[in-house]
N, C-alpha and C positions, 0 to 999 in steps of 0.2 A: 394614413400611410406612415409607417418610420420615417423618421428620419436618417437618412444615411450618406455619410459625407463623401464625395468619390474627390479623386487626387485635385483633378482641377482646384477644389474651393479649397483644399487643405495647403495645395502650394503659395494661392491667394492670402491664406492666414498668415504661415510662412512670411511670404515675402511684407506686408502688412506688419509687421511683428507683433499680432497676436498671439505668435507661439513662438517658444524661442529656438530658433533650427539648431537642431544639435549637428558637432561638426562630422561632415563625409569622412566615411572609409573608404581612402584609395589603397589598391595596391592589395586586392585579398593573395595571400601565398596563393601560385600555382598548384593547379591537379589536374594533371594531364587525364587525357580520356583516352581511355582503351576500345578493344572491337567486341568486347565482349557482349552474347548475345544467346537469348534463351529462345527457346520454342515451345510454346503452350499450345500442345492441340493445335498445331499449324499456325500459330501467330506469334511471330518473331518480337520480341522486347531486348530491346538495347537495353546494357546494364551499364554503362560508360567508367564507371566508379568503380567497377568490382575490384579492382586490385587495393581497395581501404580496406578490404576484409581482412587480408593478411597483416596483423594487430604488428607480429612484432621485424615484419620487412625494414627495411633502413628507408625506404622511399615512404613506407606510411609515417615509421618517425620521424623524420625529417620535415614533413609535410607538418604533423602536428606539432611538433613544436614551433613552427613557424604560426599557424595558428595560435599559438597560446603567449605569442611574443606580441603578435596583433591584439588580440584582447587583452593582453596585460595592459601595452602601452593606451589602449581607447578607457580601459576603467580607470586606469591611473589620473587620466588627465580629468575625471570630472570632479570637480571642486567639491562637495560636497559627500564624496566618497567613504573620506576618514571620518568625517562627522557623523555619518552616520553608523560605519564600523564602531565607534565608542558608543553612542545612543545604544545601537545593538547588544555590545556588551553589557551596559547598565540592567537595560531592559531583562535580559537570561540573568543575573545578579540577584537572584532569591532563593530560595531553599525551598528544596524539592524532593515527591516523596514517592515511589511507587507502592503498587496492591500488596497491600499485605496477604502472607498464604503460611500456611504452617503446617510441619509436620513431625509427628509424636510430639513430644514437648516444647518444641520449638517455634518461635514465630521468626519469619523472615522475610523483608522490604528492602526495596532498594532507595537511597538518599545520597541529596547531593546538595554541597552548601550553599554552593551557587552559579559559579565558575572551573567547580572542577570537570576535569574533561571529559568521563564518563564516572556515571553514579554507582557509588559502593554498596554491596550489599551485607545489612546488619542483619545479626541473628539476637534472639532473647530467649530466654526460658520462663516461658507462661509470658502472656499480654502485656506484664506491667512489671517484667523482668530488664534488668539493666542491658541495654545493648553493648554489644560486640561488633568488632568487624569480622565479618566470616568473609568475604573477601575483596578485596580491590583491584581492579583493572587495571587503575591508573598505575600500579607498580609494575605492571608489562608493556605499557605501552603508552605514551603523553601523546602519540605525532597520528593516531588513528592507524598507525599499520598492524595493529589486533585492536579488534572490539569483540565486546561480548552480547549473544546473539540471544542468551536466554539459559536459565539455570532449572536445573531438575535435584529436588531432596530427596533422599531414600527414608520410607517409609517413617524410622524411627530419626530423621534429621539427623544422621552421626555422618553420612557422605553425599556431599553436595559434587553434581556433576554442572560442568557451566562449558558452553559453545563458545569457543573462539572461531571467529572470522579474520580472514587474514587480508588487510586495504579495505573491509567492507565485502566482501566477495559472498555470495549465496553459501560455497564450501565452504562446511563449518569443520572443525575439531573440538571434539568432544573430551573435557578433562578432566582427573578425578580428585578433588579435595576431602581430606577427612578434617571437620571442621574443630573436635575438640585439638587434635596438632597441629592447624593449622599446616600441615604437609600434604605434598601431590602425591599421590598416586603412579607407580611409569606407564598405567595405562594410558593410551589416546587410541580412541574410535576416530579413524578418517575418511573424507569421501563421503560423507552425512550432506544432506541439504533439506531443507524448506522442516523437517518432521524431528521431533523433540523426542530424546527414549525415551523409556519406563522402567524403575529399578521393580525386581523382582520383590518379593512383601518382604524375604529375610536381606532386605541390601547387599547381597554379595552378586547380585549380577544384573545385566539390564537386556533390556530387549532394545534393538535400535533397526533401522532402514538407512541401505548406503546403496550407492552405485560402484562399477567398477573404478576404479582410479585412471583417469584420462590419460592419455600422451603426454607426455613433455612437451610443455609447450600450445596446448590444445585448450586448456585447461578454461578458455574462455568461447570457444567454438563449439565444445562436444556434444551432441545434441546429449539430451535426460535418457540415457536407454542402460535396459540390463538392471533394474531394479530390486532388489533382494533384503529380504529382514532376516536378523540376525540374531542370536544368544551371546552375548561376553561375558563372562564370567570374570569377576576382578581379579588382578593381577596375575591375568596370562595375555599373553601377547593377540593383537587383534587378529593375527594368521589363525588362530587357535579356534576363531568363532563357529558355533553350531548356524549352520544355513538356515532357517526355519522353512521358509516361502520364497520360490520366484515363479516365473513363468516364462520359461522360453521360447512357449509360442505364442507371446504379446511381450515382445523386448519394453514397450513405451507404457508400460503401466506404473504405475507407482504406489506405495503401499503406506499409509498411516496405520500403525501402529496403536491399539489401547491395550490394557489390563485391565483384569475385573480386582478390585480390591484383596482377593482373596490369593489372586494366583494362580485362577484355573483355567479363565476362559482370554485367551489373547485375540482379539477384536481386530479385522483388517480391514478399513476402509479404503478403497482401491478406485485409482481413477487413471482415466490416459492420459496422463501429464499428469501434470500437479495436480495432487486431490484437491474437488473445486471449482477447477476454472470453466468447467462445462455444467458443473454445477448437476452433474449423473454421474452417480458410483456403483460398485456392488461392494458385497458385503460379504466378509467370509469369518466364518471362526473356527477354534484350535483348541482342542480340547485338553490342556499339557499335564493334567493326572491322567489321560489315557495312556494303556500301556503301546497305543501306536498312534502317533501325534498324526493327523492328518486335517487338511484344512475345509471344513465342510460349507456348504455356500447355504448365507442365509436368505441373499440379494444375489439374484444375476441379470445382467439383460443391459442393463445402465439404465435404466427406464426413470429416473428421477435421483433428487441429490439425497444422500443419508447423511446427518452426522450422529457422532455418538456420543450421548445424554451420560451413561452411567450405567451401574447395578443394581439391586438393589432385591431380595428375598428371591434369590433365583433369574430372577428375569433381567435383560437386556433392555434399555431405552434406546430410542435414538429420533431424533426430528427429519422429519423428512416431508420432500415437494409429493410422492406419490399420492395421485387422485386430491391433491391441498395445493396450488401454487402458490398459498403463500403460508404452508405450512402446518403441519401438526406431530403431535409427538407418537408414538407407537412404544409395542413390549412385543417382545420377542422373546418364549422361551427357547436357548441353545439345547436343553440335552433333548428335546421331544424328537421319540426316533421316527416320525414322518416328516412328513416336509412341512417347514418352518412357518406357523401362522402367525400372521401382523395385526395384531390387535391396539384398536385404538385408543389412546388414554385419553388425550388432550386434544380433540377438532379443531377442525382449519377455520378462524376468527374475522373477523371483518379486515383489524389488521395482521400484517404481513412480520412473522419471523422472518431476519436476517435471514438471507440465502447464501454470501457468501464464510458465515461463520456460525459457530456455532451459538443461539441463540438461546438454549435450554443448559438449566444446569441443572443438578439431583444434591441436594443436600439437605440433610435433616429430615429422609424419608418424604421431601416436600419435592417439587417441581418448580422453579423457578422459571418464569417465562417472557422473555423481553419481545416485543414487538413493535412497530412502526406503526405508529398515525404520524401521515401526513411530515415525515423525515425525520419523526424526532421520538424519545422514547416513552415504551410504559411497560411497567413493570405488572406481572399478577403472581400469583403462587397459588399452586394447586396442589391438592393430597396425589398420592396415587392413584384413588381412583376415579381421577381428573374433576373431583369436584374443588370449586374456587373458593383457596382460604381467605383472600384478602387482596385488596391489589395495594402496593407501596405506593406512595404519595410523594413525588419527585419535588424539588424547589423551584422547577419553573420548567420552558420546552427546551427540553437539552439533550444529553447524552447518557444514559448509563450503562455503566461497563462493569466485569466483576463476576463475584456471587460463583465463586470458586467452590469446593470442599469434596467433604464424604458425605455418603450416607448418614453415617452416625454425628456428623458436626450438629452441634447446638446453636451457632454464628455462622454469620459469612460475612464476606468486605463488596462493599461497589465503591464507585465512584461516581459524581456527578460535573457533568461540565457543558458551558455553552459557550457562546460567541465571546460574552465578554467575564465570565464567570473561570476561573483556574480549579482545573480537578481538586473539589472535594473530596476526601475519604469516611466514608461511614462504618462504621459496623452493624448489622442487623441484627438483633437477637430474631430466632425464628421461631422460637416459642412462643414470644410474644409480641414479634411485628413490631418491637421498636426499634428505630434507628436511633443511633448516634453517634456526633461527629468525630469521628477519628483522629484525622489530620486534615491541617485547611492551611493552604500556602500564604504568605501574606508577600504582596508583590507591591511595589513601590510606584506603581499606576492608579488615575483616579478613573475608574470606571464608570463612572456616574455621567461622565460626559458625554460616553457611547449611548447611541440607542440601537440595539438590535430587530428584527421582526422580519415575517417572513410573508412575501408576497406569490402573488400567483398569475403566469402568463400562457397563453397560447403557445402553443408548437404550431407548427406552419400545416400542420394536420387540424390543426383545433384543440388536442387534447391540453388538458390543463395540467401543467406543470408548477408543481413549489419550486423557490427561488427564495434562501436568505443572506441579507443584507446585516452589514453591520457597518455605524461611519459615528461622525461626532453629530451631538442633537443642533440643529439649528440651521440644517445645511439647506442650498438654495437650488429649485429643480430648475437649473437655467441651461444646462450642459457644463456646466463649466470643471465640475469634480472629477478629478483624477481616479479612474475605477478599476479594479482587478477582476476581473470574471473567471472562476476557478468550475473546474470541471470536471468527471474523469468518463462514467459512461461505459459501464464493460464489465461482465463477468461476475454481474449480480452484486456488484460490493458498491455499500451505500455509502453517499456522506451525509455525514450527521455533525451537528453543530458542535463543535468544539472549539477552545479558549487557545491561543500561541501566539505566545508573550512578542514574537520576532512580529505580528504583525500586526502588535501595538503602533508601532514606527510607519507604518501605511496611514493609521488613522489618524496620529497626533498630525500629520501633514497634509491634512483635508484630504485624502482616499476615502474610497468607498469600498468593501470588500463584499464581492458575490457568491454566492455557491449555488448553480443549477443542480436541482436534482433529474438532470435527462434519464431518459431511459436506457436501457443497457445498465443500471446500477438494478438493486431490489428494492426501492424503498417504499412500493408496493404489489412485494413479491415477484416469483418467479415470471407471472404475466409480462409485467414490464422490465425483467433481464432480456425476455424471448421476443419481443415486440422488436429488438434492433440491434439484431443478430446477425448473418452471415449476409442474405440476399437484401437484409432489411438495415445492415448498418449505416447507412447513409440518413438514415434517420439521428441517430446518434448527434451526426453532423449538424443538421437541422437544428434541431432540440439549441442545441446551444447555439446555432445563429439566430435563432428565435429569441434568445434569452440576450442576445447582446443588442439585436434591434430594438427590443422592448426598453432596455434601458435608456438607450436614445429616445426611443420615444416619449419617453417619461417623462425626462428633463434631468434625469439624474446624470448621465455625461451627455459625449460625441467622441463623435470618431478617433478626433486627433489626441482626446483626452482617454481612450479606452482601453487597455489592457486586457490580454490574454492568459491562462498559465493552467499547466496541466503537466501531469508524470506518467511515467510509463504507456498503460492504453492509454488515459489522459495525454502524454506526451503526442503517442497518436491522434488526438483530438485535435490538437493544435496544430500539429501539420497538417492534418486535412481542411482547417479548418482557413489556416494562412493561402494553403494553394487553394480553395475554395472561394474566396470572400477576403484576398488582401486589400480590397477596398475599405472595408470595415473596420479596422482596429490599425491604434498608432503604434502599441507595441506589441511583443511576443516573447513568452518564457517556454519551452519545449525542455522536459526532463527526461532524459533517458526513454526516448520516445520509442516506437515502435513506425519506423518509418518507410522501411523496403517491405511492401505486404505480399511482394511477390516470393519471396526468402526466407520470412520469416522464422519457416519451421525447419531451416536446414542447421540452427544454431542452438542450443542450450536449453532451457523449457520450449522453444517453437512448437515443438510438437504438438503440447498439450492445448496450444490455445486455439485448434482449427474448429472446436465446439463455440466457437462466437465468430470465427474469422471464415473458416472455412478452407479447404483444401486448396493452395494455388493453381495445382494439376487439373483440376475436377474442373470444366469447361463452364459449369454453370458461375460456380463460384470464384473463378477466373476475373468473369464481366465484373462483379462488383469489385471485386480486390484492386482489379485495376484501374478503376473507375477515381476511386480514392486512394490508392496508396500515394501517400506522400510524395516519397521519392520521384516515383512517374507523374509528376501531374504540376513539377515545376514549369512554369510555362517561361520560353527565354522572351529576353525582353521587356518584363513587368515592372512593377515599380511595386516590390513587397514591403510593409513593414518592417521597422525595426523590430529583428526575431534574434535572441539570445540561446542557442541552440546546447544543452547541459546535459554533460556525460559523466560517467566516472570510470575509471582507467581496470578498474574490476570488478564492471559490471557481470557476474556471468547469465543473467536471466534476459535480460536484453543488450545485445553486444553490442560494443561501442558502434560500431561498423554504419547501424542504421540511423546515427546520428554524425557521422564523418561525410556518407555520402548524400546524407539528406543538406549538410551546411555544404558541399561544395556544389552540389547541384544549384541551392538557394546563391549563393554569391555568382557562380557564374551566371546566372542568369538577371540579375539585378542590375535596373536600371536607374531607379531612384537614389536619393542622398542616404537614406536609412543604413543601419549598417547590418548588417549581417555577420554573428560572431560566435566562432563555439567557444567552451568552455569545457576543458576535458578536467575533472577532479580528481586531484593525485590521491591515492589511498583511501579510494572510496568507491563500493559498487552501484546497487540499483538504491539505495535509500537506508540503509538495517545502519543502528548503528552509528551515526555520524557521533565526532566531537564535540565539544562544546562550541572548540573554534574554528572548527569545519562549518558548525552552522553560522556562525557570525561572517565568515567570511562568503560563502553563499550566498546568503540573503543581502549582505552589504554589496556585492554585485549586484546583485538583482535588482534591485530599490537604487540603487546607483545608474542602473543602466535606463530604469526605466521614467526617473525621475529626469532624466536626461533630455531622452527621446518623448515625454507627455508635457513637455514643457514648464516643468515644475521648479519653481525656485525654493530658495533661502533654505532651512533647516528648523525652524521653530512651528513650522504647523500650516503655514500658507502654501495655498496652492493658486 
């Protein structure tokens, strides 16, 4: 049987001083409750809190900044706070490189020295050409209120387009730099979100996807609707734009955009919400040498997810779940004047391509093909016609990322990275299958000390789940380690082992760091996205209380030493997981959670995530939603966890809202000493983007709060 500590024996510790009680929050600011009240198919649900939706009322700001005066003063006072804000900063204090990619003559990466606040991007001519700054961020912005979301080069590298986000916000602005002057452009594409252009082959125009431009004021409410791609043509104003594609009889669709190298054939990958998160699209293309552009369907139905591979002698790639749940690649010839046949290149493999991204890339007439054994990566490359030219030989069970280009490239870059290992950069020759090292960070950490490795536990079903672990070598399975259990669980997107320098500082302090791979992620395909889904999500739940039991039972912590942490759906993890099993865990991190599941899709992307969540309206899927939404299923009178509730002020993809009334529901109802605190992030949305000292200051909460509440002393590595 687990072990699992219930409050009784944990107040016994408490009071014993085996653990050191962190001090009570009296006095949570007021939030009155209103009569507010819905009707689902005849069953009435109190919303008590609705009036936190209205972001910019004087009664919600009032309220939150009363909030943020409580969490100032509770972070301030724990001693060990600032020490670990400098630790932190050391720790991010190395020189940093992002994917190299290049176009016509030009190679371009982004770098950063150590502590500058966002990384500048250098440009060179040819590989081994002297770098330049092609642009800097930090000259717009030091304080995080613009960050940059992602740059696009036109074909021949002479006009670099680059995304501005404004606090972090999902609405990007789109701008245009000519890199030999060094000057902008007066164009700005606005009202973009989640989907990156594409310059036309001669760089004088781009194709992009925007929505209409919101209310005044709304601009964090408005659901995703009215979706439309575009032509701009540089230096005419964005009113001027050619409309390509919409569809006014499905307002919530939305359209990723590709080009075929050439210029002829424009690629629409189309989903209900954000392409992806149901993980079913269709497919359309646009034939723009015709003398009448029309969109003709290659994919209808949503019957499985597509993404798109490339071009390559006429024909169309793309990977996709159809009749493969964990994948394979297809050719599509576009001009064939019947209906469009799917020919398969690459068969669906033991392991599972990435479902939630794109997992194939076409470079050098080759096929590059990443897949998942058991959470971690492997690389193969195949000709066109899908036979296997070799598979790449990675440095251990890690990550790789990358593997960018064209058809015609001779090279490509990845990266490689684990738990305790910092992104490698390689370059491939793909003629001849050799790699070598590009760039390799040197970080002022000894690694040697960590041991990584990945175990495997029961779900409360039986099924075997991986779970990896990373802490320092020698530690003792007595309960006593301070443990983070990280999760997220949703809409097929895997985690996979990667290296973050910020949670060196968990481990120099005897921490333990976990990552469940539950189900709802793909990390062995689309099977296990669809396994704990809509009626079945409470599985999700599971999965990861299984994974916290397990480590009690192990001897690696207990209760009062264990830690929660999860974002966005993850953020929803944690809530469900807190009002599920507050017995379980001493603390709680909830990031921009997904916490009203009854509402969800009346705000900003909602719409698009009812393919994992499910319709609130729709009776069936009513029971489940509200079974576990967060929000509903605070029980008053509990004695919850110390839970650290983390929003950001422009979030637009999950609004704050469902993190305002999920902390006041949680304090009002709190019985116990723990505290209960949000944390609203000024200049910051769902994650894109942060500063350098946006993260230091994050994570020095975080580790501050939670070293607090697990009983953790000193600063040099004892726990």
């Amino acid at each position: 049987m687990p072990l699992i500590l219930d409050i009784p024996l944990v107040a016994l510790l408490l009071t014993s001083g085996v653990l050191a009680a962190p001090e009570p929050v009296t006095g949570y600011p007021p939030a009155r409750r209103d009569e507010a009240l819905d009707d689902y198919n005849g069953v009435k649900v109190a919303d008590p809190y609705r009036w936190l939706e209205h972001l910019d009322s004087a009664e919600t700001r009032d309220w939150v900044q009363a909030e943020a005066q409580l969490t100032d003063s509770y972070l301030a006072k724990i001693p060990v706070r600032q020490t670990l804000e400098r630790r932190l900063t050391a720790l991010l204090n190395f020189e940093k490189f992002g994917m190299p990619f290049h176009k016509g003559d030009h190679y371009f990466y982004t770098h950063n020295s150590g502590l500058q606040q966002q990384s500048v991007l250098f440009a060179s001519t040819g590989l081994a050409g002297a770098p330049s700054v092609a642009f800097d961020p930090n000259a717009l912005s030091t304080n995080g209120s613009l960050a940059i979301v992602g740059y696009v080069a036109s074909p021949d590298g002479a006009t670099l387009a680059y995304g501005l986000s404004h606090g972090g916000s999902d609405w990007t602005d789109w701008h245009f730099r000519q890199i030999a002057t060094e000057t902008d452009l007066p164009d700005v594409l606005k009202w973009s979100k989640y989907y990156h252009p594409i310059f036309a082959p001669d760089g004088k125009g781009i194709y992009y996807s925007a929505f209409p431009a919101p209310a005044a004021g709304e601009e964090l409410r408005a659901r995703d609707l009215g979706h439309a791609v575009f032509y701009h043509a540089l230096d005419t104003p964005q009113s001027a734009d050619q409309k390509l594609y919409e569809r006014l009889d499905h307002s919530d669709w939305q359209f990723e955009p590709h080009l075929t190298k050439d210029g002829r054939w424009l690629i629409l990958r189309v989903g209900e919400g954000e392409v992806g998160d149901k993980g079913l699209e269709n497919l359309y293309v646009m034939d723009l040498k015709a003398s009448n552009i029309v969109a003709k369907p290659l994919v209808e139905g949503f019957d499985a997810g597509y993404v798109f591979v490339g071009a390559d002698h006429g024909l169309l790639y793309f990977q996709t779940t159809l009749g493969a749940p964990r994948g394979r690649v297809i050719s599509i010839d576009p001009s064939s004047a019947g209906p469009p046949v799917l020919n398969e290149v690459v068969p669906q493999g033991a392991d599972a391509m990435n479902v939630d991204s794109g997992s194939v890339t076409l470079v050098d007439h080759q096929l590059i093909v990443r897949t998942l054994h058991d959470a971690a990566s492997k690389v193969t490359i195949y000709g066109l016609d899908g036979r296997v030219r070799r598979e790449l030989a990675l440095p251990g069970r890690g990550t790789a990322g990358g593997f960018g280009g064209e058809p015609d490239d001779l090279e490509t870059f990845y990266d490689y990275t684990d738990m305790v290992t910092p992104p490698t950069f390689f370059r491939l020759d793909l003629e001849t299958g050799q790699s070598t090292v590009y760039r390799t960070p040197k970080i002022a950490v000894d690694t040697s000390v960590l041991e990584a490795k990945q175990v495997f536990y029961p779900g409360k079903d039986g099924t075997r789940i991986p779970m990896s672990l990373v802490y320092k070598k020698g530690i003792k399975l007595d309960g006593s380690n301070p443990t983070l259990l990280y999760a997220y669980g949703g809409f097929g997107i895997s985690m996979l082992p990667h290296f973050d320098a910020t949670r060196m500082l968990w481990l120099e302090h005897g921490g333990i760091f976990a990552v469940a791979n539950i189900r709802g992620g793909g990390e062995y395909g689309e099977a296990w996205h669809r396994q704990a889904i809509r009626a079945h999500k409470q599985i999700v739940f599971d999965d990861f209380i299984s994974a916290a039991e397990w480590l009690i039972a192990q001897g690696y912590t207990s209760t009062p030493k264990l830690a929660i942490e999860g974002g966005s759906n993850g953020g929803l993890l944690i809530g469900a997981c807190v009002t599920q099993r507050p017995d379980l865990y001493g603390a709680a991190l909830a990031y921009v959670g997904v916490m009203d599941m009854l509402r969800f899709d009346q705000f900003g992307q909602g719409a698009g995530w009812v393919g994992d969540y499910g319709v609130p309206h729709n009776p069936e899927d009513f029971k489940s939603l509200r079974a576990y939404s967060p929000y509903h299923n605070v029980r008053p009178c509990t004695r919850y966890p110390a839970t650290l509730v983390i929003t950001g002020d422009h979030d637009a993809r999950v609004m704050p809202a469902h993190s305002f009334k999920f902390a006041a529901a949680l304090q009002a109802a709190q019985t116990g000493p723990a505290p209960v605190l949000l944390r609203v992030r000024l200049s910051t949305g769902h994650g894109a983007g942060p500063t350098t000292s946006q993260v230091v200051q994050e994570r020095a909460d975080a580790y501050a709060f939670l070293m607090e509440n697990l009983g953790m002393v000193g600063d040099g590595g004892n726990n």
